[in-house]
Structures are given as C-alpha cells and as structure tokens.
C-alpha positions as CSV (number, residue, x, y, z in Angstrom):
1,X,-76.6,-196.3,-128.2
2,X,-78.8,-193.4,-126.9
3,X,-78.2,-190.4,-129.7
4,X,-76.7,-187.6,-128.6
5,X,-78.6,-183.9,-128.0
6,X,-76.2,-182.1,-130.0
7,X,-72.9,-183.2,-132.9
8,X,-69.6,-183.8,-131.0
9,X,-66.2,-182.5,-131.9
10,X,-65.1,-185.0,-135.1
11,X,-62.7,-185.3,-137.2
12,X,-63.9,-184.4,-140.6
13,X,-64.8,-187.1,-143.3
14,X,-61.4,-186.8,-145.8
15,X,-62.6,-185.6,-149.2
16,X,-61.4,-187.9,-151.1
17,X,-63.1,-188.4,-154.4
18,X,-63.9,-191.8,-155.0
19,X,-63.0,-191.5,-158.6
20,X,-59.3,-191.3,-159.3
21,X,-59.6,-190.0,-163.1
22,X,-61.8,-190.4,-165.7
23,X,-61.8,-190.4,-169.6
24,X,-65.5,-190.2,-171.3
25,X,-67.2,-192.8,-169.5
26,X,-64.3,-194.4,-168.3
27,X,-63.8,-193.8,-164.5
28,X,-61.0,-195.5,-162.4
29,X,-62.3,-195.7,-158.6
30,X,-60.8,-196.3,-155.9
31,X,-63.1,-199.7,-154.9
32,X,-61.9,-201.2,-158.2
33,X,-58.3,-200.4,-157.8
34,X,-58.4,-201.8,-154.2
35,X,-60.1,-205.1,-155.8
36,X,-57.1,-205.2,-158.4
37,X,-54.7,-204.2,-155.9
38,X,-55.5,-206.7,-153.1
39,X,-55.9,-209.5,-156.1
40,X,-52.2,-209.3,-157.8
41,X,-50.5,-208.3,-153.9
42,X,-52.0,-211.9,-153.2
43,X,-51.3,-213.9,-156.2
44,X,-47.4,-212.7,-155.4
45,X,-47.5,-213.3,-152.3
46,X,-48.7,-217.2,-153.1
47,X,-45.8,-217.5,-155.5
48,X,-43.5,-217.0,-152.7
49,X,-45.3,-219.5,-150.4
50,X,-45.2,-222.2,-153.0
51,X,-41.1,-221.6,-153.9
52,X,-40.2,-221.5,-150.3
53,X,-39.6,-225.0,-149.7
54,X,-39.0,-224.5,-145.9
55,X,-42.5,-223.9,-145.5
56,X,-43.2,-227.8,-147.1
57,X,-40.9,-229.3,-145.0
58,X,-37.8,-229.5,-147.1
59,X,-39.9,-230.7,-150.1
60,X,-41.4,-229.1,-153.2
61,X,-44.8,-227.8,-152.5
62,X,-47.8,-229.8,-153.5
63,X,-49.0,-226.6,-155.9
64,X,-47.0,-225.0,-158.2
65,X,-46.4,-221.1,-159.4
66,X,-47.9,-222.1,-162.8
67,X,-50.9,-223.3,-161.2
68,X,-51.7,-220.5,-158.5
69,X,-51.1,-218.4,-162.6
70,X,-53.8,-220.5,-164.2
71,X,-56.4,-220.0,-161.2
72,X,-56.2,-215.8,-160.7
73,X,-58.5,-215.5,-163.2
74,X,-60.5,-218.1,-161.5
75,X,-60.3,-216.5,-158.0
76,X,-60.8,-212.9,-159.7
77,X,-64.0,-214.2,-161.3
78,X,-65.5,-216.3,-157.5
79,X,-64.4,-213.2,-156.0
80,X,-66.5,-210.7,-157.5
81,X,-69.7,-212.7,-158.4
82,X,-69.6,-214.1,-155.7
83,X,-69.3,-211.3,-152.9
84,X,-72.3,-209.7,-155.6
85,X,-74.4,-211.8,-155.2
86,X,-73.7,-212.6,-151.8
87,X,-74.2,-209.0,-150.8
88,X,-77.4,-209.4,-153.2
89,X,-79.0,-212.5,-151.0
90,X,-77.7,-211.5,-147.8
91,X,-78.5,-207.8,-147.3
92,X,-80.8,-206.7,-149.7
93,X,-82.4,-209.1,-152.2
94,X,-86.3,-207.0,-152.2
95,X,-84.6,-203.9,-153.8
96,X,-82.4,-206.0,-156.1
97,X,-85.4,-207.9,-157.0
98,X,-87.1,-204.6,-157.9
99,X,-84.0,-203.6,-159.9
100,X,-82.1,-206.7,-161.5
101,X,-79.9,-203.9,-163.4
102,X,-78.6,-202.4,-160.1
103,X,-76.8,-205.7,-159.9
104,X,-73.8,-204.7,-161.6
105,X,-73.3,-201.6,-160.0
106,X,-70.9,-202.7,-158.3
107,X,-69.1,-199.4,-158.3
108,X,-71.1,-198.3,-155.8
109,X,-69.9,-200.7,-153.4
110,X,-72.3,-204.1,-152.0
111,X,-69.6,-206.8,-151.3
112,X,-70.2,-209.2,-149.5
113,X,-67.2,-211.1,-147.6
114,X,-69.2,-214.1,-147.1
115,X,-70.7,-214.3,-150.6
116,X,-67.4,-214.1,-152.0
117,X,-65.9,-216.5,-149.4
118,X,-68.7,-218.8,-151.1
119,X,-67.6,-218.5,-154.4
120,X,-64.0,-218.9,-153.7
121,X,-64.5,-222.0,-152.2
122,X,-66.2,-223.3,-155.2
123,X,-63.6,-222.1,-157.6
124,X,-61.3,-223.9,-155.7
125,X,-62.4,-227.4,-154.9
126,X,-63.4,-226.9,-158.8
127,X,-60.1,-225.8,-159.8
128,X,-58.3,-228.2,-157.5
129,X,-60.4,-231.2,-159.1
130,X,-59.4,-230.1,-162.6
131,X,-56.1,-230.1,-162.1
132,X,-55.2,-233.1,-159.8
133,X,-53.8,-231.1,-156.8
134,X,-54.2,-231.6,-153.0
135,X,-57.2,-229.6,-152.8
136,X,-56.5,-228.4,-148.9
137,X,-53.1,-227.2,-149.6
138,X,-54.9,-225.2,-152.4
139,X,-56.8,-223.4,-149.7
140,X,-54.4,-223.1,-147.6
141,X,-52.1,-221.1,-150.1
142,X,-55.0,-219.1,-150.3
143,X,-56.2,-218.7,-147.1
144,X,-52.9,-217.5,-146.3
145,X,-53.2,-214.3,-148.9
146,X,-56.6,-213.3,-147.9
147,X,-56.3,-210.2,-145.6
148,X,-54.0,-208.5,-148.1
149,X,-57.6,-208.0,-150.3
150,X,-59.3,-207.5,-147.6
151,X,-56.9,-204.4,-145.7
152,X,-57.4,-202.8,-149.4
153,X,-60.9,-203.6,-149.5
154,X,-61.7,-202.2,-145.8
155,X,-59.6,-198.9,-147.0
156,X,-61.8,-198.4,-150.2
157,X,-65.3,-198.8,-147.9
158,X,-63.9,-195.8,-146.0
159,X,-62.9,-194.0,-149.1
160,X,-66.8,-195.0,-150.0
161,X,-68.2,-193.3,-146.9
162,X,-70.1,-196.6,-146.5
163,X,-70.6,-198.9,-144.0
164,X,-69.7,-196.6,-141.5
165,X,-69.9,-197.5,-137.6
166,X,-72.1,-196.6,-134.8
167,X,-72.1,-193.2,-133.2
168,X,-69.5,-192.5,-131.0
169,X,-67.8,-189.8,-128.8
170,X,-64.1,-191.6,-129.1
171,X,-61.7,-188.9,-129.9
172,X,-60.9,-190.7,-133.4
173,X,-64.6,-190.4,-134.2
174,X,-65.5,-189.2,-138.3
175,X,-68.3,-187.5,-139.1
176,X,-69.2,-189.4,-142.4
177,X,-71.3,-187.8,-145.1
178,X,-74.9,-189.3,-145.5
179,X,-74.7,-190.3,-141.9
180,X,-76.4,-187.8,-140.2
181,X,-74.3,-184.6,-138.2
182,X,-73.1,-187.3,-135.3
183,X,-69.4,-188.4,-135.2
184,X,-69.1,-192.1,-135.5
185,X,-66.5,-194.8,-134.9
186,X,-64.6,-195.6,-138.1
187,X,-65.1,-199.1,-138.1
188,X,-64.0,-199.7,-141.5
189,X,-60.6,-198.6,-140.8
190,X,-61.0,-201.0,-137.3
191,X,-61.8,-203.8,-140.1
192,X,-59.1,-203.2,-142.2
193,X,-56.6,-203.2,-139.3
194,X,-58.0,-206.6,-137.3
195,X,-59.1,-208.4,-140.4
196,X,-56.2,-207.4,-142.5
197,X,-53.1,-206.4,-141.0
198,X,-53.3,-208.4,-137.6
199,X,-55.0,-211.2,-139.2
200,X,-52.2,-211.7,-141.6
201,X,-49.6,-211.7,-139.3
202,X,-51.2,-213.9,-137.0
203,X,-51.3,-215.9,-140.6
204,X,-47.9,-215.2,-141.2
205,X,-46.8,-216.7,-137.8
206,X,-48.6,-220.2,-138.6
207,X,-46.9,-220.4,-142.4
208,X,-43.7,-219.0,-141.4
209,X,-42.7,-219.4,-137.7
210,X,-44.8,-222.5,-137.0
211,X,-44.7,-224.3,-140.9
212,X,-48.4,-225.3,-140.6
213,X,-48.7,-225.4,-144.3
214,X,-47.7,-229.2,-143.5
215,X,-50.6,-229.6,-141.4
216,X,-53.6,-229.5,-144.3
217,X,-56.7,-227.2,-143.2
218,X,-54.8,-225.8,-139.9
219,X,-53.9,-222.4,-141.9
220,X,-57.8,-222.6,-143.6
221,X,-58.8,-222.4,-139.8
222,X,-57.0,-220.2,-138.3
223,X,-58.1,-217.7,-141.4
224,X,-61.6,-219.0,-141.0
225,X,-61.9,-218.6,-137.2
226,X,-59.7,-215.7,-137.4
227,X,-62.0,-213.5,-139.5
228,X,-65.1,-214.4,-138.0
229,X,-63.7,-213.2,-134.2
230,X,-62.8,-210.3,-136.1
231,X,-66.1,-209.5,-137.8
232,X,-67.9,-210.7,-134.7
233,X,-66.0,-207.8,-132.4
234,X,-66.2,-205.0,-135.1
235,X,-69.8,-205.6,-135.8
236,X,-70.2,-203.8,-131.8
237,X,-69.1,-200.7,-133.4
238,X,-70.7,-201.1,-137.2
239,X,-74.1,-199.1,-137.9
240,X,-75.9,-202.2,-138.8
241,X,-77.7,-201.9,-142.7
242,X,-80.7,-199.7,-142.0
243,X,-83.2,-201.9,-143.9
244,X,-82.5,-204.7,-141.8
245,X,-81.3,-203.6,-138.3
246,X,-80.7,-205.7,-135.1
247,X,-82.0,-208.8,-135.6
248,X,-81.8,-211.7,-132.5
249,X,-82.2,-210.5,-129.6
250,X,-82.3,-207.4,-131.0
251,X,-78.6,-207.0,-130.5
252,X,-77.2,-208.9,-132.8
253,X,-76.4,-208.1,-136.6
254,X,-76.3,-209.8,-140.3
255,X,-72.4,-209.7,-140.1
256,X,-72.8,-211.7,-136.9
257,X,-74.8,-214.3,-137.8
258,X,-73.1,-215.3,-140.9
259,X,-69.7,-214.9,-138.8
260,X,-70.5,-217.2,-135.8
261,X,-70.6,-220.0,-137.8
262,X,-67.1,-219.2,-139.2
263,X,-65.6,-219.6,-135.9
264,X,-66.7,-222.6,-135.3
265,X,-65.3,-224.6,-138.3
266,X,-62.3,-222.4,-138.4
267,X,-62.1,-223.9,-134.9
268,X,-62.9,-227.9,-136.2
269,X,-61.1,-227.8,-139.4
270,X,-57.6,-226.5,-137.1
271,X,-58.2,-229.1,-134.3
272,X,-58.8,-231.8,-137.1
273,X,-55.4,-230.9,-138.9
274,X,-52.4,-233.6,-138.6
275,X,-49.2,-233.8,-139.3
276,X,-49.2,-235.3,-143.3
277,X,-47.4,-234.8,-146.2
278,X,-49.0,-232.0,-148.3
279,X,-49.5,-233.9,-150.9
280,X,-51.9,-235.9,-149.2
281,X,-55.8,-234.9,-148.5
C-alpha cells in the first residue's frame, strides 16, 4: 500500500503496560499470563471432551483425564521451545546467531505458531507412544483446545504493540507505538478473533454437533486447514517482519508460506478420516 502524505484520524494505542506487577526482578507480563492462561483454559477444556462419552459414541474415550494430566507439562514444555525456536529459524536466525542469549527472551515476544505446532506434534506422537494410546485421538483432543491459547496469545501481541498490521484508513485503525505516525489495521485483534474465537466454534461444531472425534484425524484437519485459511487471509492486512519483507512474488509473506502447506493436509488428513472406533489408528 502506497503511504499516506499525512497521519489519519486513529484510535490511540491503549496504554497498557505490559507488566502487570513486579517484585525485585520478578515481573508478571501479560504474554506469560496469556501463555498460562490459554495452557490450563485448554487442559480443562480436554478433561471435558474425554468424560463426555457422547462425543465417543456411547463408549469411554480412548484417552483418559489422567493422561491429558500427565502430558500438560509435556505440551507446556513443546509449546514454548518449540514456538522459540521456531520463531528463531523462521524469522530471524542471523541476529539470534549473533546473540545466542537473546534466545530466552522470550518476554519480549518471538513465538512462532508454527514452531510450536512442530513441537507439539513431537510431544505427542512421543507421549502417545509412551503410553500405549491411539495416537490420533490424542491429537484430536488437542487439536480441539488449540484456539483457546491462541485467542489469549493474539490478545497479548496487541498488548505487546508487536506484530502490528499494514497501514490502513479503516475507521477501527490504531496507531501503534514504534510503528511510525500512520494508523494501521489491528490485525492481531483480526487473528485472535478468526483463529481463536471462530475457529473454535467451527471446532466446536465438528466435536459437538457433528461427533467427529469418532472419525480419527477429521478434527486434526479441520484445526490444521482451519488455521492456515486464517493465517493465510490475515497475513493481507499484517506488516510483514521488516528484515524479511515480501518474499514470492513479492506479495507474499513468511506467515504465508509456512501456512499454505497447512491447508493442504488439514484438507488430506479430513478427507482421509473414516468412520472407526477411536481406539483404533
């Protein structure tokens, strides 16, 4: 998009500090409490899929509430190294490379979705292995819980002021600090809404009204697919990361590269579910 000659009318960045409270060097932010929050809204929420036997077809599900206990700490652990270092390899690996110790500054935001998609999926076929459990209705559960993090997540990036969108002259537009004086779309707030709230529901719909939990990989798909449309459609109205830009065609973005492909298996793992007992893989 063409700059514009002068700022436009905005609504002004909240101030919202992204520390909630400190004590000596112990600061509670808002990105960490969004983590936390999004992990233990999830893990409840997969209790209740598991005891609902309606969802299994009458039958006990195939994974139990004392598993999905055992593996938080599991999914807590893939989640943040892996969206670390995803963000690390992805999006900036020459800086990180000229300061390892910047790694684990994770308070200053660097998540990547698909880095920690990466390392969830390793916990769990690792998880699923060591404990003898169908290792698609694993995913599924968890597949299922996903946009709860990631409607917190999406909320703690605008908090951040990072990862703003491109400028705009919508009358929701938000002059974002660090961005330059033009307003610009909210896109994290766009991402929070498609990737979290809708996606869940549409989620929701498939566990709920439509019992595909009986189906193994169908819900995976749908989450899979789901997200990457999403990403895909916000990432017209993301600033792309400066230090890498458009890249092919010079159109398109990082987000939608490594989203493109997500739609497609979403898309082959739902068309390859059946109709099985969930116990079976």
């Amino acid at each position: 998009m063409t700059p514009f000659s002068a700022p436009l009318l905005a609504i002004p960045f909240p101030d919202i500090d992204p520390v909630i409270f400190q004590v000596g060097p112990l600061a509670i932010r808002w990105y960490s409490l969004a983590y936390i929050v999004g992990i233990v809204l999830g893990w409840l929420y997969t209790r209740r899929l598991v005891r609902n036997e309606r969802l299994w077809g009458g039958r006990a599900a195939p994974v139990t509430a004392a598993d999905l206990d055992d593996f938080l700490l599991w999914a807590t652990i893939a989640i943040v190294v892996g969206g670390r270092l995803g963000y690390v390899l992805f999006y900036d690996l020459a800086y990180y490379l000229s300061d390892p110790a910047a790694i684990l500054a994770t308070w200053h935001g660097g998540m990547s979705f698909h880095g920690g998609l990466v390392g969830m999926a390793i916990a769990m076929i690792a998880f699923a292995r060591k404990r003898g459990i169908p290792m698609w209705s694993l995913i599924d559960i968890v597949s299922a819980v996903v946009p709860i993090g990631l409607f917190f997540g999406r909320i703690a990036n605008f908090i951040n002021g990072e990862l703003w969108g491109r400028i705009a002259d919508v009358p929701w537009a938000v002059a974002f600090p660090g961005a330059g004086p033009f307003p610009r779309h909210p896109s994290q707030l766009y991402e929070a809404a498609l990737e979290g709230i809708v996606l869940w529901l549409v989620l929701r719909f498939c566990t709920h009204g439509r019992l595909k939990l009986r189906y193994p990989r169908f819900v995976t798909g749908v989450f899979i697919g789901g997200y990457g449309a999403a990403r895909i459609f916000v990432e017209f109205f993301r600033e792309p990361d400066q230090h890498l830009g458009y890249l092919l065609g010079g159109w398109m973005t990082m987000g939608m590269i490594l989203s493109l492909p997500m739609v497609i298996l979403g898309i082959a793992l739902a068309l390859s579910a059946r109709l099985s007992p969930a116990t079976e893989e």
